[in-house]
C-alpha positions in Angstrom: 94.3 102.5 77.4 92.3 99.4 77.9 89.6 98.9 75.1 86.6 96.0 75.3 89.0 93.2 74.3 91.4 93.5 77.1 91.2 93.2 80.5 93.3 95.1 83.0 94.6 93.1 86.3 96.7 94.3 89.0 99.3 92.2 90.7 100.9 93.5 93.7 105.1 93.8 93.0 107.3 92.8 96.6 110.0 95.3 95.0 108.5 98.6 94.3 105.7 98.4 96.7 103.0 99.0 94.5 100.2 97.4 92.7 101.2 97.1 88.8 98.5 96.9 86.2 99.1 94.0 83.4 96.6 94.3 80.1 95.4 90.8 79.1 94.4 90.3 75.8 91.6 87.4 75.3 94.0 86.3 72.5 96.6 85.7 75.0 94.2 83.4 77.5 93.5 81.3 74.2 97.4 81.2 73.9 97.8 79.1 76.7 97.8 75.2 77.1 98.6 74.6 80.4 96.3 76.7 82.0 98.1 79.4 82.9 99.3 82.5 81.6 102.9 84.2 81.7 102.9 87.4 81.8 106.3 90.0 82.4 106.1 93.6 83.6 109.0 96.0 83.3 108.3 98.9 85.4 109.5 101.0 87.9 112.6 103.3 88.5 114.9 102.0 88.3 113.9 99.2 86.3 112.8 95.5 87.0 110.4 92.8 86.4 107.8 90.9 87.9 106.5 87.3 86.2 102.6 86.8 86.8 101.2 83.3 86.2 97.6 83.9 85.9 94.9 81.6 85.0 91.8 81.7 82.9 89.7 83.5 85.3 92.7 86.2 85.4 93.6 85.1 89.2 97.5 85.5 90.4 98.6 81.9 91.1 102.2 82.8 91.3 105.0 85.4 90.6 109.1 85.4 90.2 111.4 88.4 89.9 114.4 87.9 87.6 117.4 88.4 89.4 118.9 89.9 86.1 116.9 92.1 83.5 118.2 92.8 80.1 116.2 95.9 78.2 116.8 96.6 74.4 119.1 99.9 74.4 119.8 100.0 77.9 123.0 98.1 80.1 121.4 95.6 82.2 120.2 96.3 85.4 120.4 93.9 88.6 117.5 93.9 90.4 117.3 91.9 93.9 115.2 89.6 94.2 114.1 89.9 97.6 111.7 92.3 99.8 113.6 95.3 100.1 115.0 96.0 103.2 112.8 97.9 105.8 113.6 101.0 107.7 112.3 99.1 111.1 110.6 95.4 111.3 109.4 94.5 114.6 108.5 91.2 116.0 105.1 90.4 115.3 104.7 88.0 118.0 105.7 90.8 120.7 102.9 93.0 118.9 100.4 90.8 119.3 101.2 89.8 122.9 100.9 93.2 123.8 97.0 92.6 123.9 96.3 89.6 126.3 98.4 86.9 128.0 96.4 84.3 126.3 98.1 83.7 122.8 94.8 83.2 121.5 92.4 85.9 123.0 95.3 88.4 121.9 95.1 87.4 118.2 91.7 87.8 118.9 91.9 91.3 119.9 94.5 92.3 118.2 92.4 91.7 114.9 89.7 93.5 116.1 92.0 96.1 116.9 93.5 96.5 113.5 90.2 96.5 111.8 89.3 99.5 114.0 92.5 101.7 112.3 91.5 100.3 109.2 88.9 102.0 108.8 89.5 104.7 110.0 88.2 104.8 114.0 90.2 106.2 116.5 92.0 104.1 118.9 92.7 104.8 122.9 95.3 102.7 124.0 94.8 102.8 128.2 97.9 102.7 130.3 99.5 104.3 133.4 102.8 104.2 132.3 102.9 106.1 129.0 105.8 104.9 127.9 104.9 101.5 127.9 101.4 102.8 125.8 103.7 104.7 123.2 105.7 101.4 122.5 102.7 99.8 121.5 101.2 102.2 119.9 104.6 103.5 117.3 104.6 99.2 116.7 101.1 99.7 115.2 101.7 102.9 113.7 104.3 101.2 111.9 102.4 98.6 110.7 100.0 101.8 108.9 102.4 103.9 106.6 99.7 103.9 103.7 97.2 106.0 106.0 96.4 108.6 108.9 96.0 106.6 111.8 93.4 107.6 115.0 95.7 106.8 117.9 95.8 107.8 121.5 97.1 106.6 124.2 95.7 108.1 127.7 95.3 106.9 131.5 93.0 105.8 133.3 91.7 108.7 134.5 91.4 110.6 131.3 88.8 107.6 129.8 85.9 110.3 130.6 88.0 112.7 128.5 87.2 110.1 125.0 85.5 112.1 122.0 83.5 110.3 119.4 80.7 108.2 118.1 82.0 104.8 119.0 85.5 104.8 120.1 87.8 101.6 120.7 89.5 101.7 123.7 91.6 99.3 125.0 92.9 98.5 128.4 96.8 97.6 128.0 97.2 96.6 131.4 94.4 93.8 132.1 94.4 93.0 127.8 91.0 94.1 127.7 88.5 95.8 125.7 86.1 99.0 127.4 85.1 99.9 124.2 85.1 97.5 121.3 84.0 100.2 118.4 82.5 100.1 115.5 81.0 96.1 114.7 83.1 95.0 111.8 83.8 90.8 110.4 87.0 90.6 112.0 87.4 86.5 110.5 89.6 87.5 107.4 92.2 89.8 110.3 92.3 87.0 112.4 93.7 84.8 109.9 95.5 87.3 108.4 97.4 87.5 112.0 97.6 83.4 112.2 99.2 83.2 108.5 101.7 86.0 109.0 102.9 84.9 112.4 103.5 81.3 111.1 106.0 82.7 109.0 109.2 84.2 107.9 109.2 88.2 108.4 105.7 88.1 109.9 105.7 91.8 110.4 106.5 92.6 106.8 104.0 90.3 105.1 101.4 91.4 107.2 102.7 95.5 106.7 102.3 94.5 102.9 98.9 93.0 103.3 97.4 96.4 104.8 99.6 98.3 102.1 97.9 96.1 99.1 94.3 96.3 100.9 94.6 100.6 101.2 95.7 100.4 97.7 92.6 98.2 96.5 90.6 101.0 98.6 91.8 104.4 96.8 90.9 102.8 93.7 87.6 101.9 95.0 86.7 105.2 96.5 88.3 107.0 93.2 85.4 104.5 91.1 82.8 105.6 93.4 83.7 109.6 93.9 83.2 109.9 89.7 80.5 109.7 87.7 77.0 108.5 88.5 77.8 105.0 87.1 76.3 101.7 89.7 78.7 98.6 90.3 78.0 95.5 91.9 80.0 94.4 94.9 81.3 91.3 92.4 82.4 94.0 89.7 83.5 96.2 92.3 85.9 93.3 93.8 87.5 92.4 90.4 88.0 96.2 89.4 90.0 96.6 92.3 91.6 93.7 92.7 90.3 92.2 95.8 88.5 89.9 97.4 84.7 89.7 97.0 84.8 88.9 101.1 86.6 92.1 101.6 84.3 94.8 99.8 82.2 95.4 102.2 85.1 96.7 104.7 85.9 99.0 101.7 82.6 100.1 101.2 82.5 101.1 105.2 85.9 102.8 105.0 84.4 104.7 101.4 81.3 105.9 103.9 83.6 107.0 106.3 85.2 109.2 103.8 81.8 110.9 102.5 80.6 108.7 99.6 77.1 107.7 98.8 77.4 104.2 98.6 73.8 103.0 98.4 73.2 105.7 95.4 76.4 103.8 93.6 76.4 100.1 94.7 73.7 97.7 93.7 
């Protein structure tokens, strides 16, 4: 249990796919004299480690996993110190392409896209040839594992067919929207996309992004569906581990869902 002396942070672990809560004492930031903090979970089944190096204000700047870890009355246990292996990784720059021949206008989209299933809005892929609409559309289901995702894919002439308040729909064939949905900030996506297709296993870092940002929502939703008690959108952010920039997407995604958000945020 965490008490008034020690702060709880959660640092996302590459190995078990989860975010792992690490309880920092104020006695071990006063520890420290260079500026950072070392800090070693064991966790998990079976066992490993993760080594946090945070900093005064309690922010990640860095994490190593220990190839070999050694536990008092246990053998020890290997653990590998890269991503575990992935039952499918697709190439994120054939995803992306998928929505406009212009390498830029398809980023573009494609973040707008994704921050439609994010939270939560259905999606209506448009294309004659279904098969060519399922391809894309079990590439972004992949992409979704941590939630139910809202997507369709239909033809042309089933558009008048579409159900709901403010559908996305999207028009495979000419890489264009009909329907852009709901308005959401769609800056942090887009370079979100940019960052994960300059590099190594762009499909999995980004996968893991959307993974850490669902987990930093069920613990905000779980804070706001108990009790009466009002949290600022700075308290919220460092509660869940998140950035500030980002609570307002949660708190869209928690109205979604049926929570009073004006009676609980301030």
């Amino acid at each position: 249990m965490v008490d008034d002396e020690t702060e709880q942070v959660y640092v996302f672990c590459n190995i078990c796919q989860q975010n792992v809560p690490l309880d920092i004492t104020e006695e071990d930031i006063e520890k420290t004299k260079s500026g950072l903090t070392a800090v070693l979970s064991i966790h998990g089944t079976p066992q490993h480690a993760i080594l946090v190096y945070l900093d005064k204000q309690l922010k990640v700047r860095g994490s190593e996993y220990p190839s070999v870890l050694q536990v008092e009355e246990s053998t020890s246990a290997e653990v590998a110190p890269d991503l575990p292996a992935e039952d499918a990784e697709y190439d994120l720059e054939s995803i992306v392409s998928s929505f406009g021949d212009a390498h830029e206008e398809a980023i573009i989209s494609f973040a707008q896209i994704i921050a439609q299933i994010i939270v939560g809005n259905s999606l209506y892929l448009i294309h004659n040839n279904r098969s060519i609409g399922k391809v894309v559309k079990e590439q972004l289901d992949s992409l979704f594992t941590e939630q139910d995702t809202h997507l369709f894919v239909i033809s042309y002439d089933e558009i008048d067919g579409v159900s709901g308040m403010r559908p996305t729909i999207f028009d495979l064939r000419f890489g264009s929207f009909i329907s852009k949905g709901v308005a959401i900030d769609t800056d942090y996506f887009e370079k979100l996309v940019r960052d994960s297709l300059a590099a190594a296993r762009g499909f999995n870092l980004l996968k893991n992004e959307f993974s850490k940002l669902m987990y930093s929502y069920r613990r905000l939703w779980e804070l706001l569906s108990a009790g009466t008690k009002k949290y600022t959108r700075k308290r919220l952010a460092y509660l869940v581990s998140i950035d500030l920039e980002l609570i307002p997407l949660l708190l869209r995604m928690a109205e979604n869902d049926g929570v009073e958000v004006k009676a609980r945020v301030r």
